[in-house]
C-alpha positions as CSV (number, residue, x, y, z in Angstrom):
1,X,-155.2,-118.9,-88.5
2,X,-159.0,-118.7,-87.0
3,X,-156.7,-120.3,-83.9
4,X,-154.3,-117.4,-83.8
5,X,-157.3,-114.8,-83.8
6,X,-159.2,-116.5,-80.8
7,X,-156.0,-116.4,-78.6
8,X,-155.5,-112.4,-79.5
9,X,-158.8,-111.9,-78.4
10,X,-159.1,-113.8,-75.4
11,X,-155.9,-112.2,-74.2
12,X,-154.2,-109.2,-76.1
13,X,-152.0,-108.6,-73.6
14,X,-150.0,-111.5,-74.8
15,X,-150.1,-110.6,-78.4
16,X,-146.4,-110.0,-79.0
17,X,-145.7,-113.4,-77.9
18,X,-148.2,-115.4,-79.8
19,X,-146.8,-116.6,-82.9
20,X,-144.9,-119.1,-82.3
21,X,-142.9,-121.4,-85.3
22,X,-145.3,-123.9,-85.0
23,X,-148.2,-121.1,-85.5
24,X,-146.1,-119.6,-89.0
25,X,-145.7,-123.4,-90.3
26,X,-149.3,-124.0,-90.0
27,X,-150.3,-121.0,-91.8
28,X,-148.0,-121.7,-94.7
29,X,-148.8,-125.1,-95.1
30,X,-152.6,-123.8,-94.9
31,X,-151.9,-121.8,-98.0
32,X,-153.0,-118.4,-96.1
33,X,-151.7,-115.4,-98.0
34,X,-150.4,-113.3,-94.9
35,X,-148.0,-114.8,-92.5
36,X,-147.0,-112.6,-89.2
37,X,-144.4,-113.9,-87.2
38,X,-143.4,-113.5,-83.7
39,X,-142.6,-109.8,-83.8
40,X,-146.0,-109.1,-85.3
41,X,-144.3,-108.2,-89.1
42,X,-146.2,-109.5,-92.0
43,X,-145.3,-110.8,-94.7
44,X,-146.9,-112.6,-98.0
45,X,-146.7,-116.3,-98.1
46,X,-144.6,-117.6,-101.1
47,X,-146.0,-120.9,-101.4
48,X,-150.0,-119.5,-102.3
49,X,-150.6,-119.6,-105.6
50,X,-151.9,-116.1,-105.5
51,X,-149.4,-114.8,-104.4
52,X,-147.3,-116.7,-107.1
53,X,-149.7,-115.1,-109.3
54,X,-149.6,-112.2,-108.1
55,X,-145.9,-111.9,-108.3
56,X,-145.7,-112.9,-112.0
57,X,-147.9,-110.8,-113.4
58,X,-146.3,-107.8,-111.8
59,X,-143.1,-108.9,-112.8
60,X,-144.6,-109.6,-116.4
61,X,-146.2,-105.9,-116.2
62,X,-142.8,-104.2,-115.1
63,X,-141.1,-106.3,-118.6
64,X,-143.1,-104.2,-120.8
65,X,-142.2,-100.9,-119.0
């Protein structure tokens, strides 16, 4: 991820071009929370365990409602 940063830095012109597949994959498999693709839209990475967490005790917390 500190990968992706440097290159938005060095040259934010190119921003909406810079995550590539390759770019997502690696951030998954480095159990980051946020993953932005391509088109700059962010979503939460389903394979961290705090997110997994996260989800469950939401979901346990809406049960009771």
């Amino acid at each position: 991820m500190l990968k992706i940063f440097l290159r938005v830095f060095s040259s934010p012109e190119k921003f909406l071009g810079l995550f590539s597949a390759n770019d997502i994959q690696e951030t998954i498999e480095e159990g980051e929370r946020i993953i932005i693709d391509e088109n700059g839209i962010a979503s939460v990475n389903p394979a961290n365990e705090q997110v997994q967490q996260d989800f469950t005790r939401h979901v346990k917390k809406m049960s009771v409602l």
